[in-house]
C-alpha positions in Angstrom: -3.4 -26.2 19.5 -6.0 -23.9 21.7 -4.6 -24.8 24.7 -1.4 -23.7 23.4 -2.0 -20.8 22.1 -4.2 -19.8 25.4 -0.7 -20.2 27.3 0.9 -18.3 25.0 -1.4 -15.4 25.8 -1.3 -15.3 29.2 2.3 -15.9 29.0 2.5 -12.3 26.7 0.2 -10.7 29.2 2.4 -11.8 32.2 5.0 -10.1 29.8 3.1 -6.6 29.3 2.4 -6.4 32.6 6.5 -6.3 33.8 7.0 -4.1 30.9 4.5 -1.6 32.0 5.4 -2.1 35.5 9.2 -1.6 34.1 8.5 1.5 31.8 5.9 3.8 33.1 5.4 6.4 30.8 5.9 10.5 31.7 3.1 12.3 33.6 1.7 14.3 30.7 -0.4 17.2 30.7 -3.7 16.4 28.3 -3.5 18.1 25.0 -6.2 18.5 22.2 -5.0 18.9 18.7 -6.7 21.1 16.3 -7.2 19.8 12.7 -4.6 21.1 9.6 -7.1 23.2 7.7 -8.4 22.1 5.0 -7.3 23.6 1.1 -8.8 21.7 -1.0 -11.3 18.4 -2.2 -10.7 15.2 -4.2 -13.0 12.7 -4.9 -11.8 9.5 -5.5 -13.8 6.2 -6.8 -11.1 4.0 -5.8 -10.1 0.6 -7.4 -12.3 -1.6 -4.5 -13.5 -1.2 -0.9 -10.5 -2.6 0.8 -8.6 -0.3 3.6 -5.8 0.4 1.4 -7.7 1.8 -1.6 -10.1 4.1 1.1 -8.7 4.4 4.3 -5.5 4.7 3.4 -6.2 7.9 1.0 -8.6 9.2 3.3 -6.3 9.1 6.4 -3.1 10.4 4.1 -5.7 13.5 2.9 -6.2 15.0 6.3 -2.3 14.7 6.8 -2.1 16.7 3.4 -4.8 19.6 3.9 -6.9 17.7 2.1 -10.8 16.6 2.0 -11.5 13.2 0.4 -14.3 12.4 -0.3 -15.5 8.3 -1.4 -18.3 6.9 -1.8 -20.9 5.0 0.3 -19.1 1.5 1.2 -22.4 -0.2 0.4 -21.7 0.8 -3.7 -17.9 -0.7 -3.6 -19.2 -4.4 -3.6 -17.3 -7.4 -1.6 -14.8 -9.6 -2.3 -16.2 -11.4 -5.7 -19.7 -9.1 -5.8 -18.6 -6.5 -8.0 -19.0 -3.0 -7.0 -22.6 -1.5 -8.5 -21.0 0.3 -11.2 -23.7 2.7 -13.1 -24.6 3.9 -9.5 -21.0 4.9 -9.0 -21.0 6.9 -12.6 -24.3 8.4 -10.8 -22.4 9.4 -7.4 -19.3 11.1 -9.5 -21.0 12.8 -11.2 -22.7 14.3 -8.2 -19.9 14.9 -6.1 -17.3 16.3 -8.3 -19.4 19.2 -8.6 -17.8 20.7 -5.3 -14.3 18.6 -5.8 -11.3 20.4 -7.3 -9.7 17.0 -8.3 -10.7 13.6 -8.8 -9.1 10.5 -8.8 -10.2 7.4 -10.3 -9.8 3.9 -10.7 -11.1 2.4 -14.7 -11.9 -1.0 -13.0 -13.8 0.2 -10.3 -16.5 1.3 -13.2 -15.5 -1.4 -15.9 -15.0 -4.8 -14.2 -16.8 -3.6 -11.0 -12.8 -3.3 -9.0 -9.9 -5.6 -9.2 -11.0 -9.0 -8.8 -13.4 -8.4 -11.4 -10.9 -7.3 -14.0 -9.3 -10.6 -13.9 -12.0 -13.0 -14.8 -13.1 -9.9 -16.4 -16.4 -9.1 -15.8 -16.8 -6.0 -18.5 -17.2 -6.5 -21.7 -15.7 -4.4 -24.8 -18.9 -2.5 -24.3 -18.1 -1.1 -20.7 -14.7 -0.8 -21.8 -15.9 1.8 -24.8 -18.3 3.1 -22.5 -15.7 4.4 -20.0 -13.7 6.2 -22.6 -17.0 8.0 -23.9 -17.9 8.6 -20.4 -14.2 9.9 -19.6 -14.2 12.4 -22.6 -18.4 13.8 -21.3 -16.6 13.9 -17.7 -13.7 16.1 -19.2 -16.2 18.7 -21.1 -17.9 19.3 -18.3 -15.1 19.5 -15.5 -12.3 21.5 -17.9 -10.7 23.2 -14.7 -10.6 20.0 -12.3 -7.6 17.8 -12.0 -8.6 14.2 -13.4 -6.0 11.7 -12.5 -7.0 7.6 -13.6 -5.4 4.2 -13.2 -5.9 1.2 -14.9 -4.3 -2.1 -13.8 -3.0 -5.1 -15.8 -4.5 -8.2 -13.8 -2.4 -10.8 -12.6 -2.9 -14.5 -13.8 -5.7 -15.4 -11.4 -6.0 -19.4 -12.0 -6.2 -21.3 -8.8 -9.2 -19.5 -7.8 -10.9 -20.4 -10.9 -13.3 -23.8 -11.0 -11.9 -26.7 -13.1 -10.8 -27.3 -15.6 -8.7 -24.1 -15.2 -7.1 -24.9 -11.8 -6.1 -28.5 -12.7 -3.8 -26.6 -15.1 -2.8 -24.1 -13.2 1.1 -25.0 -13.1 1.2 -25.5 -16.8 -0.6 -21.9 -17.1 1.5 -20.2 -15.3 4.8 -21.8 -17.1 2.7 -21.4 -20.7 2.3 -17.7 -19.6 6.4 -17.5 -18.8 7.1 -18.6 -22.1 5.7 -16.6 -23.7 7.0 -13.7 -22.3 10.7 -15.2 -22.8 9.8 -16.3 -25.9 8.6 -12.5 -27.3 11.5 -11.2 -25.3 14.7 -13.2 -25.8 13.0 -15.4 -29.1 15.7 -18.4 -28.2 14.8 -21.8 -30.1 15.2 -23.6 -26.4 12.0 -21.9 -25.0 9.6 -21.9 -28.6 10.8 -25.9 -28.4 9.2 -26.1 -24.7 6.4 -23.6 -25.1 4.5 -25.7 -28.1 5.2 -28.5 -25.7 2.9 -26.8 -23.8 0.6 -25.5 -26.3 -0.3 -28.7 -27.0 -1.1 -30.7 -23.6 -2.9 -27.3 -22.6 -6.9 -27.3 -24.1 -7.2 -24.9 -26.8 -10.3 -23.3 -25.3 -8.4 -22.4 -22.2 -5.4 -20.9 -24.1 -7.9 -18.8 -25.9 -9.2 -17.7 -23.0 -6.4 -16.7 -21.3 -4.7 -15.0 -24.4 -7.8 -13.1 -24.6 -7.7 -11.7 -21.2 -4.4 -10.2 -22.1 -5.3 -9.1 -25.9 -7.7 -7.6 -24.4 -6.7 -5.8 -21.7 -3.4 -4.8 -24.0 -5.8 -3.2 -26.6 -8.1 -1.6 -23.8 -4.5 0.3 -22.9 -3.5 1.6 -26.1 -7.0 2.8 -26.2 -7.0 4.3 -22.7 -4.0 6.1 -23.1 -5.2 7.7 -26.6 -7.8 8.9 -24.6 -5.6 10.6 -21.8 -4.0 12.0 -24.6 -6.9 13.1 -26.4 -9.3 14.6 -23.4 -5.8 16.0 -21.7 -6.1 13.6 -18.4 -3.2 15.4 -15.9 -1.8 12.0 -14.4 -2.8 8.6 -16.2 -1.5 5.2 -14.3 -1.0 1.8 -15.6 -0.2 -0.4 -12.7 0.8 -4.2 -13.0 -1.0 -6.6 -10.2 1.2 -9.2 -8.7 3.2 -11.0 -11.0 6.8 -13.1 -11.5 10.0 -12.0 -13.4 8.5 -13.7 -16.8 4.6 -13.8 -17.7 1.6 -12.7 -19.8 1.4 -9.3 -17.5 5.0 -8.4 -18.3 4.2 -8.4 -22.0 1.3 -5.4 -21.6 3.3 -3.4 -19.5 6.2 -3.0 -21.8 3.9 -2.6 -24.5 2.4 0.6 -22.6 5.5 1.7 -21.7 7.0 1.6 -25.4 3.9 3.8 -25.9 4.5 6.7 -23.1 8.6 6.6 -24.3 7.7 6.6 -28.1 5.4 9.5 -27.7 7.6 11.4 -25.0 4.6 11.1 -22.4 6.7 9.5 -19.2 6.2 13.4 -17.5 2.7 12.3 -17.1 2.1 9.1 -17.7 3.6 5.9 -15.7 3.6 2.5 -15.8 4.2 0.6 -12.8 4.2 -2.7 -10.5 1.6 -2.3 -8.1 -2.4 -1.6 -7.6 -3.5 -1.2 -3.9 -1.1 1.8 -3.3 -2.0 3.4 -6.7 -4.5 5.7 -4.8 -1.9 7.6 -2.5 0.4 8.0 -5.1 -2.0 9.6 -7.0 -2.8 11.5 -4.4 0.7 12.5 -3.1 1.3 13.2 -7.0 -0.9 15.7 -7.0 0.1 17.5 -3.7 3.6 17.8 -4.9 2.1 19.4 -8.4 0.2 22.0 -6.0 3.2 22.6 -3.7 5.5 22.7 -6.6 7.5 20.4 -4.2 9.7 17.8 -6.1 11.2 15.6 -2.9 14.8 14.8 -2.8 15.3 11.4 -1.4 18.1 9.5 -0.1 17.4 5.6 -1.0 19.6 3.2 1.3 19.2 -0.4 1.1 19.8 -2.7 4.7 22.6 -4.3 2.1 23.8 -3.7 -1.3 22.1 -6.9 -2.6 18.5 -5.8 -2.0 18.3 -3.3 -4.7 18.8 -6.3 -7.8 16.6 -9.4 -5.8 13.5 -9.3 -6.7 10.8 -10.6 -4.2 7.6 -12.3 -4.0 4.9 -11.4 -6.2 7.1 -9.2 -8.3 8.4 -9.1 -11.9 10.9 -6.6 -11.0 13.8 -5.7 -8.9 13.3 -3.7 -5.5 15.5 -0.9 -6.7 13.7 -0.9 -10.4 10.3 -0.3 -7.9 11.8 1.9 -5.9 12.3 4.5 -8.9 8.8 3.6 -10.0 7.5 5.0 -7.3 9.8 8.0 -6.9 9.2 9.3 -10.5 5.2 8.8 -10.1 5.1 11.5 -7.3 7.9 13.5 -8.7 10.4 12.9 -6.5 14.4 13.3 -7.5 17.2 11.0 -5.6 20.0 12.4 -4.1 23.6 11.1 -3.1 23.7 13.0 0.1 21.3 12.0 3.1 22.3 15.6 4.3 20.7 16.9 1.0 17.8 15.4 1.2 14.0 15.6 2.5 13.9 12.5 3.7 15.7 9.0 3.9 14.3 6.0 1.8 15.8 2.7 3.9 14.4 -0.4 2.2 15.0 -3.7 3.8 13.9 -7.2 2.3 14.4 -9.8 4.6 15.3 -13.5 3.7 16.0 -16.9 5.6 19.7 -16.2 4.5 19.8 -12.1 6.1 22.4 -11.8 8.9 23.2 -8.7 11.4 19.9 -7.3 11.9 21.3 -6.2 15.0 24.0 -4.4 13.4 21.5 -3.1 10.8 19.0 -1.9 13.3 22.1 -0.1 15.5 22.7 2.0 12.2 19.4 2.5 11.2 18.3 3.3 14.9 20.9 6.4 14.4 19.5 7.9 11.2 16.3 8.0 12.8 17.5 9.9 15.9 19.3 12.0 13.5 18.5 15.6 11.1 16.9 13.9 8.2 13.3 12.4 8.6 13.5 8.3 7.9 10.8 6.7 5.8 11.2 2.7 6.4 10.2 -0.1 4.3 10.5 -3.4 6.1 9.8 -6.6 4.5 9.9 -10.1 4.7 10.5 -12.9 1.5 9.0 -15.4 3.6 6.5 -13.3 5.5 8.6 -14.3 8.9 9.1 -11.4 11.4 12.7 -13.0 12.2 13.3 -11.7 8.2 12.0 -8.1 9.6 14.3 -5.5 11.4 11.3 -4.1 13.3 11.8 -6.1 16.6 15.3 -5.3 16.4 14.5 -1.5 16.4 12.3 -2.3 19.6 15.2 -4.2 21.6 17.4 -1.2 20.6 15.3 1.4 21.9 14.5 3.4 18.5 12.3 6.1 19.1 9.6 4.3 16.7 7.1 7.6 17.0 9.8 9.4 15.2 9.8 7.7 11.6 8.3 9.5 9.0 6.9 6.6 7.2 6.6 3.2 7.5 5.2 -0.3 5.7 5.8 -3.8 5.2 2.5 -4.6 4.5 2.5 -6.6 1.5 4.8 -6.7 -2.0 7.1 -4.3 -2.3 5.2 -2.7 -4.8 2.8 -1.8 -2.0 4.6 -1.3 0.8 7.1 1.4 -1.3 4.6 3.1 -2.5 2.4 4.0 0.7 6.1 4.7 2.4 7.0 7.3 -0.7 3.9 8.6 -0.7 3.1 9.1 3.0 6.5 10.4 3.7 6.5 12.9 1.0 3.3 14.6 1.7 4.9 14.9 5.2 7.8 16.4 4.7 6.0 18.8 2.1 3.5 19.6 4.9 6.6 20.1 6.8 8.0 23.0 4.5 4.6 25.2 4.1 2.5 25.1 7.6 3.2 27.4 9.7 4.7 26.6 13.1 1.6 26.1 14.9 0.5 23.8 13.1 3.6 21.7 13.9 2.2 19.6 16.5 -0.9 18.3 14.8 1.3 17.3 11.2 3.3 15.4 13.6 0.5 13.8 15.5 -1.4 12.8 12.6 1.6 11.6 10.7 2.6 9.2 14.0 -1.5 7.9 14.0 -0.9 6.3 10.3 2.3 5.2 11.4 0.2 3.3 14.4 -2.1 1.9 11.9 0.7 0.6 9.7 2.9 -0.7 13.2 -0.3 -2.9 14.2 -1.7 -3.9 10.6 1.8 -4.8 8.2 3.9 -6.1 11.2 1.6 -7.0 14.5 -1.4 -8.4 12.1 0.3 -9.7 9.1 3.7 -10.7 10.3 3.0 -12.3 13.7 -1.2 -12.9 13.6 -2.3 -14.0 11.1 -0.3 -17.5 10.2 -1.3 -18.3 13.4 -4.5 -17.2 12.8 -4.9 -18.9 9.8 -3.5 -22.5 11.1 -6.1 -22.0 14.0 -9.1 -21.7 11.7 -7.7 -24.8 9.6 -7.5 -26.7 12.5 -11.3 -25.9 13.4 -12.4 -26.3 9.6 -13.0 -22.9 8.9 -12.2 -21.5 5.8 -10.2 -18.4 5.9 -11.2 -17.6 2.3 -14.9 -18.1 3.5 -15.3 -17.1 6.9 -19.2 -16.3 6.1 -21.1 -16.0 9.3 -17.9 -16.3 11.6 -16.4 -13.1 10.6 -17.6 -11.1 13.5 -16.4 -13.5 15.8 -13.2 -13.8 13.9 -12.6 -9.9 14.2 -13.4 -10.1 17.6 -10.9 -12.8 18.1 -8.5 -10.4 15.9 -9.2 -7.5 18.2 -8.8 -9.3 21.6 -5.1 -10.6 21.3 -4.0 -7.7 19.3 -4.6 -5.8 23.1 -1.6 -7.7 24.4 0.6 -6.6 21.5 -0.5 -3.0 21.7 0.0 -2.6 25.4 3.6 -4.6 25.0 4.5 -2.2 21.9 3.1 0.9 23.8 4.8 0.6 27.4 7.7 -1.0 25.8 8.7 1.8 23.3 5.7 4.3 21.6 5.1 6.0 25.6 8.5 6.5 26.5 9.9 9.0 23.5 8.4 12.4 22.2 7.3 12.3 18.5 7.6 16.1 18.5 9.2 19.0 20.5 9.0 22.8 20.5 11.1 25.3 22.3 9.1 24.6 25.9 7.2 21.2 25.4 7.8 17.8 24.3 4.4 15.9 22.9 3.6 12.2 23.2 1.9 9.4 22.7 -0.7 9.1 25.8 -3.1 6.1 24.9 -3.9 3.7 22.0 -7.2 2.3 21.2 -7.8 0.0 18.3 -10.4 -1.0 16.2 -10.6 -4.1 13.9 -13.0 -4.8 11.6 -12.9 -7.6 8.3 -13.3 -5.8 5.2 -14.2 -8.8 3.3 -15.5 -12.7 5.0 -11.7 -13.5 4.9 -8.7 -13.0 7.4 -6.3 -11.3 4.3 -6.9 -8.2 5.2 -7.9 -6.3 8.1 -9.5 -2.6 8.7 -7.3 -1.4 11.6 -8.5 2.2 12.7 -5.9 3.2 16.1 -7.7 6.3 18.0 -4.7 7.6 19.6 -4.8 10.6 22.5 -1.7 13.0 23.3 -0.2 14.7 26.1 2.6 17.1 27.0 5.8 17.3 28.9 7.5 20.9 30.1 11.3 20.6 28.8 12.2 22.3 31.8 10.6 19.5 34.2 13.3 17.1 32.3 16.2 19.0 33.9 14.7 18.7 37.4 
């Protein structure tokens, strides 16, 4: 298996070499950017220290005039050590002093971030102490912005000891029932669900059901509280779930809330919880701008909008409009009309004409209306994606307005809509020097996102993961071989970047003025593990620019 793969690498650097050879980029004259200024401050405790819940906002905040501020790594905790959770209360309360917003994740200071609130590690007594702390933190912060979310767990079993894993499958069908059962109430399904009641141990029903009595109580008690202490934006997301389970039931039950008392202005419920951050903060930009994007959504087919994919209890399209109403978005019929284009694609072992897909899609991009792209995969297969189609077709890449495909759809739609709506309201109200540097900073996340959701987690990292099988290394667990796994990680990701670079991100500008046409120059990347597991990966891209006369294109 090593000596394959280590003729597969030379065989892709023999490969970038004839495509740089092939496509040498345009002599460039060195430009330095200056930064957008900055307008305002958020501070953000954010639901755990992975890139997406930091990075992510931080990165999207100096593309939106904004300062964002999060706290020392060190506090955040890793992986199953919850974050230190009275010293974060401490470090708020510090730093919204000089803040004009914050943003802030309940688990983060109840359950000590996500994977905590699904064992849970709070008790009704952190729970109660949040709310009392969230009313003290509204007294004293009257004219700031406070914007919170609060996620329904997912059924976390299989990471659980025994006995709860060697029930695992009749959980999760026990949890489905009951769902189908409280929402359809058909005699077929009460027959099969006390089937399951009984072979199930009591004590791990109980447990279980009291994870999501819980957590459905802690809601309704949340959102009494937004009500009360006037929070401006309050968030219920829904981890990763399946069309029927335990989840499902808490989410409707909040939503019934927010529609009986005429709240869903300002409140939401969604699917999702890593992207909940740059909603939240793309929500509030819009509020600021007074911008309300219009949107064109276009699907690769008419089928994508009803299937609903991995990890998801809905429907693409019904995520879709989740995420477009959290940042106040309005869709349009006319891709003329709108501020940008939505184009979703979710990929399956039975998609055809990506080809045909990509040849479209390559023409909105090179067209009027900026193109924010959502590309997944139901398998997690790049053949599913239409990205290296897009590369064969010579789409200027550097010209998207947003892209993702790193995870669910949940995730991967949200960071799209959020990114590409703070873009395009940047795009509106700078003035035109600051042109260059919205476009360059807008391409450096798209970098990011090109070399984490598709290079990393579509074509890496099952190979990756076999490879550490193979040498009995636990991806889960890498413990003391992370930094030599990252370094691994960082090493063959060069021969994708420098393929991907000479092959398409060098050759097109990603802006032009009047007289000059601005590129990409160089790419460095960074990778780091977050957590001692291959997952997830911190991917920082340090990107430099350069610039082209238009006048030297004529010659």
């Amino acid at each position: 298996m090593i000596k394959k793969l280590c003729l597969y690498i030379i065989a892709f650097s023999l490969l970038a070499i004839l495509i740089i050879y092939e496509n040498k980029p345009p002599k460039l004259d060195k430009v330095d950017l200056p930064s957008i200024p900055t307008e305002q401050t958020i501070v953000v405790l954010p639901l755990d220290g992975r890139p997406p819940c930091t990075k992510f906002v931080s990165d999207l905040g100096l593309l939106a005039s904004v300062k964002v501020i999060l706290p020392p790594n060190v506090l955040l905790g890793n992986y199953t050590e919850p974050a230190q959770r009275h010293a974060l209360v401490n470090w708020l309360n510090e730093n919204i002093e000089n803040a004009d917003s914050a943003i802030i994740s309940s688990d983060l200071l109840i359950h000590g971030g996500l994977v905590g609130s699904r064992i849970p590690v709070g008790t009704l007594n952190d729970e109660n102490g949040f709310l009392n702390y969230l009313e003290t933190l509204r007294k004293n912060n009257s004219a700031k912005a406070l914007y919170i979310y609060s996620i329904i767990p997912r059924l976390l079993i299989a990471d659980q000891l025994i006995p709860d894993s060697w029930w695992q499958w009749h959980l999760m069908r026990w949890a489905a029932l009951q769902d189908i059962q409280d929402t359809f109430g058909d005699p077929l399904s009460f027959k099969e669900l006390q089937r399951f009641v009984d072979e199930i141990p009591p004590e791990i029903i109980d447990k279980y059901s009291a994870l999501y009595r819980n957590n459905g109580a802690f809601n309704h008690r949340l959102l009494d509280a937004a009500v009360k202490n006037n929070i401006d934006m309050l968030i219920i997301g829904q981890d990763d779930g399946q069309p029927f389970g335990l989840p499902n039931l808490n989410r409707n039950r909040a939503l019934f809330y927010l529609e009986h008392n005429n709240l869903l202005n300002k409140y939401h419920t969604t699917r999702g919880a890593d992207e909940l951050g740059c909603l939240v903060l793309a929500a509030d930009r819009n509020r600021k701008w007074y911008y309300s994007p219009k949107i064109f959504v276009e699907y690769s087919s008419p089928r994508v909008a009803e299937i609903i994919m991995p990890f998801m209890s809905c429907s693409v399209g019904e995520t879709v409009n989740e995420k477009i109403a959290i940042i106040g978005g309005k869709t349009v019929n006319d891709p003329l009309q709108a501020d940008f284009i939505l184009y979703v694609h979710c990929g399956n072992a039975a998609t055809v004409n990506l080809e045909e897909k990509a040849n479209h899609l390559k023409k909105l991009i090179t067209g009027q209306t900026p193109v924010a792209l959502v590309d997944l995969s139901a398998n997690y297969d790049i053949k599913e994606t239409i990205f290296p189609h897009l590369i064969n077709n010579n789409t200027p890449l550097v010209r998207l307005a947003a892209f993702a495909g790193w995870n669910t759809v949940s995730n991967s739609v949200g960071t799209a809509v959020a990114q590409a709506s703070i873009f395009t309201g940047q795009k509106k109200r700078l003035p035109e020097k600051d042109m260059p540097t919205l476009y360059a900073l807008n391409l450096q996340f798209n970098l990011d996102r090109f070399f984490d959701d598709w290079v990393y987690q579509k074509t890496m990292h099952y190979k990756l993961a076999k490879l550490l099988k193979i040498r009995e290394m636990d991806p889960y667990a890498l413990d003391y071989d992370t930094l030599k796994v990252s370094k691994f990680i960082k090493n063959e990701m060069q021969v994708y970047k420098t393929t991907l670079f000479y092959d398409n991100l060098c050759r097109y500008p990603f802006y032009s003025d009047e007289t000059k046409d601005y590129y990409l120059s160089s790419i460095d990347i960074d990778i780091t593990l977050p957590w001692e597991r291959i997952f997830e990966v911190g991917l920082s891209t340090k990107a430099t620019f350069g610039t082209r006369s238009r006048a030297d294109k004529t010659k």
